[in-house]
C-alpha positions in Angstrom: -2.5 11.9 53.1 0.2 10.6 50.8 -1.5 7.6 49.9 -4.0 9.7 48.4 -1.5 12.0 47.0 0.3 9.4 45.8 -3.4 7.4 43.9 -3.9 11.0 42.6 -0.5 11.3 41.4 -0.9 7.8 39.6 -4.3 8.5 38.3 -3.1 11.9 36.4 -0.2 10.3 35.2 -2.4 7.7 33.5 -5.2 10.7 31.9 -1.7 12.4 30.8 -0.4 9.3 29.3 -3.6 8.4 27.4 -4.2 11.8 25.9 -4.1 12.1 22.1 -3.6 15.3 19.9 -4.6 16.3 16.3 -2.5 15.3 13.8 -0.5 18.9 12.7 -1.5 20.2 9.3 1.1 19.5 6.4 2.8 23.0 5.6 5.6 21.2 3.1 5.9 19.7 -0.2 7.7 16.2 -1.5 9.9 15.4 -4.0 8.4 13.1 -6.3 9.4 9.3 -6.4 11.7 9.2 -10.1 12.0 5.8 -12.0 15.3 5.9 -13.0 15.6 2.4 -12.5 13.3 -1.1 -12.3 11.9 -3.3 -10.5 11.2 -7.1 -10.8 7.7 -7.9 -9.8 6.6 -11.7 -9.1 4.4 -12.2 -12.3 0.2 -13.5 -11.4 1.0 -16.3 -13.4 4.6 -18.2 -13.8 4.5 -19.7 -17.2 4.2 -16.5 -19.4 2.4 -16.6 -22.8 4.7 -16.4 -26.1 5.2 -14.4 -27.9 5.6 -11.8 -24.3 6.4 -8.1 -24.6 7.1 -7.5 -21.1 9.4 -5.5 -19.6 10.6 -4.6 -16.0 7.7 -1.2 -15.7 5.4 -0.6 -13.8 2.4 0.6 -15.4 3.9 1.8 -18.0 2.1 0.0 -21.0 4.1 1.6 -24.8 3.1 -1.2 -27.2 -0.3 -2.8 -25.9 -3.4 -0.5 -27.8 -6.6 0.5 -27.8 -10.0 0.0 -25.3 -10.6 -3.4 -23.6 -13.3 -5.1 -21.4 -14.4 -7.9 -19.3 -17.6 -8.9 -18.5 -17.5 -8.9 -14.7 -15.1 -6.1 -13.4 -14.2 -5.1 -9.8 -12.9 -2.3 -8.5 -10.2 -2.7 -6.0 -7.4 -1.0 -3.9 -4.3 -3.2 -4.6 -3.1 -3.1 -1.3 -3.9 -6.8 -0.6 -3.4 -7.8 -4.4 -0.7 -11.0 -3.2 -4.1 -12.1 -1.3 -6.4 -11.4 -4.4 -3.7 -13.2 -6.6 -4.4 -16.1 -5.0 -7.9 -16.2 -4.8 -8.0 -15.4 -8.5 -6.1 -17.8 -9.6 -5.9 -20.7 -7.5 -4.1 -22.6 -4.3 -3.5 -26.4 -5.0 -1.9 -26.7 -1.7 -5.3 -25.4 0.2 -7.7 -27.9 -2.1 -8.7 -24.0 -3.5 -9.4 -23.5 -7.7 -8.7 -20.4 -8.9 -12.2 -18.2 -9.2 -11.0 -17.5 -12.9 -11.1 -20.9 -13.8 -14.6 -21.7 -11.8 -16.3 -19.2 -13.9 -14.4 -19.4 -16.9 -14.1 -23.5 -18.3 -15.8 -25.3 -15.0 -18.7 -22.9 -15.9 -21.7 -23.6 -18.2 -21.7 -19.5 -19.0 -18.0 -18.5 -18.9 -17.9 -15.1 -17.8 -14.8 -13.0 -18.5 -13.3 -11.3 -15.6 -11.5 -8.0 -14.6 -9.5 -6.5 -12.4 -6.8 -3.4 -10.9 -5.0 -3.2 -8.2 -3.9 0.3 -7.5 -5.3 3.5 -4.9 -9.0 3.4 -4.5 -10.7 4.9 -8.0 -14.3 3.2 -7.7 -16.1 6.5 -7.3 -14.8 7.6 -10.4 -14.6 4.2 -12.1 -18.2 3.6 -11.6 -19.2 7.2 -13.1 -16.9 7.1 -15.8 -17.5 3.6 -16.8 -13.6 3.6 -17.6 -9.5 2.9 -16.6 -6.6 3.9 -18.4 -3.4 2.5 -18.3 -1.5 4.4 -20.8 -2.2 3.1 -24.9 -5.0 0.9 -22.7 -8.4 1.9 -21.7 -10.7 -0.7 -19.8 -14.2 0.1 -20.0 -17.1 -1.0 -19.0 -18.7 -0.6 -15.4 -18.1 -2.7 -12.5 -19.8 -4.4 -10.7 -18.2 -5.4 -7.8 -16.0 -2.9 -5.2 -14.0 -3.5 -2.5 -12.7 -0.1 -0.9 -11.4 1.6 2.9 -14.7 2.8 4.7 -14.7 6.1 3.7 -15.0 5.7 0.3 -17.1 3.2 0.1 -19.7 5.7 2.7 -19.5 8.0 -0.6 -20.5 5.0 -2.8 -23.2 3.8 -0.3 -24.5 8.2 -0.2 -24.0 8.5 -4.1 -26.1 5.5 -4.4 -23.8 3.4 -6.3 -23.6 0.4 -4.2 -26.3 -1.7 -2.5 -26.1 -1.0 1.1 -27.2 -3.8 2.1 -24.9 -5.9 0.9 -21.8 -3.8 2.4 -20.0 -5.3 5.2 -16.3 -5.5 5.9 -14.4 -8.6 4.7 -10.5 -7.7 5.6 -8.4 -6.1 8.4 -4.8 -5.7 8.3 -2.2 -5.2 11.5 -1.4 -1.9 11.0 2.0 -0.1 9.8 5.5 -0.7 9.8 8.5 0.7 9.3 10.3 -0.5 6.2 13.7 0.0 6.0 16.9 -0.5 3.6 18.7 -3.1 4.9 21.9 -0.9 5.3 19.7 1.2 8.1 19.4 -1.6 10.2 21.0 -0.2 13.8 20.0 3.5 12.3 16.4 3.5 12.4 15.0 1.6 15.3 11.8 3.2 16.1 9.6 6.5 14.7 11.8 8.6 16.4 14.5 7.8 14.6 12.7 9.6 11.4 14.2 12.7 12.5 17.7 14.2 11.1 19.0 12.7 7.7 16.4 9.9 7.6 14.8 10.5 4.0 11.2 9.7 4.4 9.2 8.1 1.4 5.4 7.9 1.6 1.9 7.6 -0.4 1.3 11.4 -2.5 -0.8 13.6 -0.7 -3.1 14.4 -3.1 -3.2 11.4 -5.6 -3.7 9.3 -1.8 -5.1 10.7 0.2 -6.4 8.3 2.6 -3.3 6.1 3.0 -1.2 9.2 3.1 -3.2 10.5 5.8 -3.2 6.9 7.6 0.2 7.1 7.5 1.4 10.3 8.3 -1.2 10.4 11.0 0.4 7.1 12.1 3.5 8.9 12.5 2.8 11.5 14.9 0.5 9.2 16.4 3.0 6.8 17.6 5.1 9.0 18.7 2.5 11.3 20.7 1.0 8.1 22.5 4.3 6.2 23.3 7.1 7.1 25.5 9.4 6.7 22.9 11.6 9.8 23.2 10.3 12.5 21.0 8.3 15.1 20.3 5.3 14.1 18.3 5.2 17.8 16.6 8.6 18.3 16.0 9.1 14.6 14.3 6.1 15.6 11.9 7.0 18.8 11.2 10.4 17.7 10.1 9.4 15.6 7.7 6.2 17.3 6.5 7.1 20.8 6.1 9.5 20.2 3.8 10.2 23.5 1.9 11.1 22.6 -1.4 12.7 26.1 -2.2 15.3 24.6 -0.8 16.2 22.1 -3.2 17.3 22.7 -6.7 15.2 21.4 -8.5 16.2 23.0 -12.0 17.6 19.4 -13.1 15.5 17.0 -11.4 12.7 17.9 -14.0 14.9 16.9 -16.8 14.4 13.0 -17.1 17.5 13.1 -19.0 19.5 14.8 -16.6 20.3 11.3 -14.6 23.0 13.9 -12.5 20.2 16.5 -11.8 17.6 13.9 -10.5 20.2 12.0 -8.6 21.3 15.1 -6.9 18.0 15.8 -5.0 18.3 12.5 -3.4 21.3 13.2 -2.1 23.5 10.8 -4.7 25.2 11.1 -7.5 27.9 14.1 -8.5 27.0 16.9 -7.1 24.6 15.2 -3.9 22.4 17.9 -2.4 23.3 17.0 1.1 21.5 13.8 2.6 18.9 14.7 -0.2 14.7 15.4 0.2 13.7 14.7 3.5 10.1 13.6 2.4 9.9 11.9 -1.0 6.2 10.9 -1.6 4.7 8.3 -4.8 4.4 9.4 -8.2 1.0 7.3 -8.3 0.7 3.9 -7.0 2.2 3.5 -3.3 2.8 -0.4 -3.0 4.6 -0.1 -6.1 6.7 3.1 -5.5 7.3 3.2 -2.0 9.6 -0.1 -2.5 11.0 1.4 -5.3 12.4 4.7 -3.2 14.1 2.3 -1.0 15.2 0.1 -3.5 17.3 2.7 -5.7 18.0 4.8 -2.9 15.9 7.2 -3.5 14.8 6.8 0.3 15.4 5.3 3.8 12.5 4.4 4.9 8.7 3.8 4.6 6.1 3.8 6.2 3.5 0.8 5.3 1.2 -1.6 5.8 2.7 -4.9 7.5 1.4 -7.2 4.9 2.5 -5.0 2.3 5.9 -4.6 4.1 6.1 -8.5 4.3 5.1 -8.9 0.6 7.5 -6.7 -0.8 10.9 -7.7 1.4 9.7 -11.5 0.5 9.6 -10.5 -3.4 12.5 -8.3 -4.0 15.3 -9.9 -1.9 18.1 -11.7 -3.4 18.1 -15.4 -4.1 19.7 -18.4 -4.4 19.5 -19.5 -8.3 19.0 -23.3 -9.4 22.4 -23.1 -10.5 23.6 -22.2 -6.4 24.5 -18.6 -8.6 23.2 -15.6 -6.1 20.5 -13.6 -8.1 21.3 -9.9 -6.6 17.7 -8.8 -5.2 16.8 -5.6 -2.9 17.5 -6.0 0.3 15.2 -4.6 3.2 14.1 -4.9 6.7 10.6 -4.8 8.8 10.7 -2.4 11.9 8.2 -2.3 14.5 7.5 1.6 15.1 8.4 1.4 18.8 11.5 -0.3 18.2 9.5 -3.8 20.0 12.9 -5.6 19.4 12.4 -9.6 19.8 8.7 -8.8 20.1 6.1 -9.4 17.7 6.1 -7.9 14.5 3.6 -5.2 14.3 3.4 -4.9 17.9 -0.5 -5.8 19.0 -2.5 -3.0 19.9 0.3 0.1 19.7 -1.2 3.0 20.9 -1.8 5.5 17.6 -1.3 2.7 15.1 -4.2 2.6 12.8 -5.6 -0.6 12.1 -7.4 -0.6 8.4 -10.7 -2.6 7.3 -11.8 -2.9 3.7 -15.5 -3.6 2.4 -16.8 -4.9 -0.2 -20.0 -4.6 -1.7 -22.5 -4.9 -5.0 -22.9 -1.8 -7.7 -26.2 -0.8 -8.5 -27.1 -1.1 -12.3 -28.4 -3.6 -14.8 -26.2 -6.3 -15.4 -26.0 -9.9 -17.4 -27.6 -13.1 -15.3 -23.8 -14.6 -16.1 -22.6 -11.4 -14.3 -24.4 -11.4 -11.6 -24.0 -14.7 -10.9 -20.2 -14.6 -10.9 -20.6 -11.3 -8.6 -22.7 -13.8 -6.1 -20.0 -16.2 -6.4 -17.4 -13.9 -6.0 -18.4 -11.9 -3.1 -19.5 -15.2 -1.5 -15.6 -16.2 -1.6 -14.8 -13.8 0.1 -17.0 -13.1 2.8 -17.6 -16.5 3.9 -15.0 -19.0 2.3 -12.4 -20.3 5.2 -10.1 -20.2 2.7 -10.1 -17.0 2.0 -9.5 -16.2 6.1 -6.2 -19.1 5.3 -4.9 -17.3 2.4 -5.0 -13.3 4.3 -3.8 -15.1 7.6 -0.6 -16.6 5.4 0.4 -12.5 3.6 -0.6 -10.9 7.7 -4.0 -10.4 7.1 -7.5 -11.5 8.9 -10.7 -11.2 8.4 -13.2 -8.4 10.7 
């Protein structure tokens, strides 16, 4: 009798264990990611063109006018864009030439290519046969797309891709935590997101689908790990942030350094620990580092080979002169704390791992085009090096 009471015991406790719950509904509102201060991205190219006009912005393009085009343009999320770097223009150390330069001078047709890296737009970038980035407007329509699987089921229903040329070509680990350095000790696993911990993520609205990865992650981890809290009450913390709270009456000033400062918990007159839950003005891989970097934020939530990229390319360095070159500092965080373990941890329960697809537009295009779309999408669905160069940034392929 208490063997089976004890195997029925045992048996619950595992159904109990395993059981997942919906992700709560988001009740709150974010403060909004302010650039008060710069970042130093790692240029695609090191030897820059003269004369240069470029400054430390992101996106932010004052003195560069009026509408370009390629001839071959792809739409792309910019979540992998170190990977995409690479392909684009070349490894020397893996015997690889840059894709730019095989259909550009190895090519008996050049063919002029184009690309963004920034949240998924292709459904609208396909209808609108257009991109701005402030004075600039690319247009023309692509004609290659790489996107997460839902959107690219709304390209496949709208009829704007080829179906049968859809398949999955990259797979990342799943999320992290990334930290500023100084939190090291502080923030040890999702849990720890409770309390003071200012929470910076992708907008809502403006991204959707990794907001939703992420936040989801969130609760999801916590909900399907022993780890100490409650799933609800950590989300709900963060995410029904009530921004009647905060005065806001200067942070809408961009003049008004004090004012914005304030809601972040900094400056003169600090609001407390400042906004719980800051979220990205636009592009998250660009403004989720720079929440962390200018204090703006503790901690983010984010893919692992993003989180990788971005600690690699902002930290300080050692000049050629032996001077130290002040960077951003930051840390990776497993989200159950896997100390000494490996970073993300494999298979966490509630982690959500991501796949992108790629795939051909529909439409009438060039014979240069589409033969540098073949070539393309050959590269990277089928090139070993391509698998090499996503393996190096803590990628793989499906």
């Amino acid at each position: 009798m208490f063997k089976v009471l004890l195997i029925a015991t045992l048996i619950s406790s595992f159904l109990f264990s395993t059981v997942s719950h919906a992700v709560p509904l988001v009740t709150g509102k974010p403060v909004t990611v302010q650039h008060l201060g710069k970042l130093d991205w790692p240029a695609d190219e090191e030897n820059e063109s003269a004369p240069s006009l470029t400054q430390l912005v992101a996106n932010d393009i004052n003195d560069l006018h009026g509408k370009l085009s390629c001839e071959l343009i792809i739409s792309t999320p910019g979540n992998y864009h170190m990977a995409l770097k690479d392909a684009m223009y070349g490894r020397p150390d893996l015997g690889h030439v840059g894709l730019l330069k095989q259909m550009g001078e190895l090519a008996q047709f050049k063919v002029s290519i184009c690309w963004s890296t920034s949240p998924p737009i292709s459904v609208d970038q396909i209808a609108n046969e257009e991109l701005q980035f402030k004075n600039i407007k690319m247009v023309g329509r692509p004609s290659l797309v790489m996107a997460p699987g839902g959107v690219m089921n709304t390209l496949v229903a709208e009829g704007k891709v080829d179906e049968a040329s859809r398949q999955p070509f990259l797979k990342n680990y799943g999320n992290v935590m990334l930290i500023r350095a100084d939190k090291l000790g502080i923030i040890n696993n999702v849990c720890d997101l409770v309390g003071p911990t200012r929470v910076v993520t992708p907008h809502p609205t403006l991204e959707p689908g990794s907001f939703g990865n992420f936040s989801g992650t969130i609760f999801n981890v916590a909900d399907q790990n022993y780890l100490g809290c409650d799933a609800t009450t950590l989300f709900n913390s963060i995410f029904s942030q009530d921004l009647a709270s905060i005065d806001m009456s200067g942070f809408d000033n961009p003049y008004n350094i004090d004012g914005v400062l304030s809601a972040f918990g900094r400056g003169s007159t600090p609001q407390g620990t400042g906004a719980k839950w800051v979220a990205s003005s636009r592009i998250m891989h660009r403004d989720i580092p720079y929440a962390l970097c200018h204090d703006e934020a503790d901690v983010g939530i984010i893919f692992y080979h993003q989180a990788k990229y971005i600690m690699e390319s902002l930290k300080g360095v050692i000049g050629d002169d032996g001077i130290y070159i002040p960077g951003c500092e930051l840390a990776i965080v497993p989200l159950d704390g896997n100390v000494n373990g490996d970073v993300p941890t494999p298979d966490l329960p509630g982690n959500r791992i991501g796949t992108l697809h790629i795939a051909k537009v529909n439409g009438s295009y060039a014979k240069k085009v589409n033969d540098g779309r073949d070539t393309l999408y050959e590269f990277f669905t089928t090139s070993p090096i391509w698998m090499q160069i996503l393996n190096e940034y803590g990628m793989t392929t499906p």
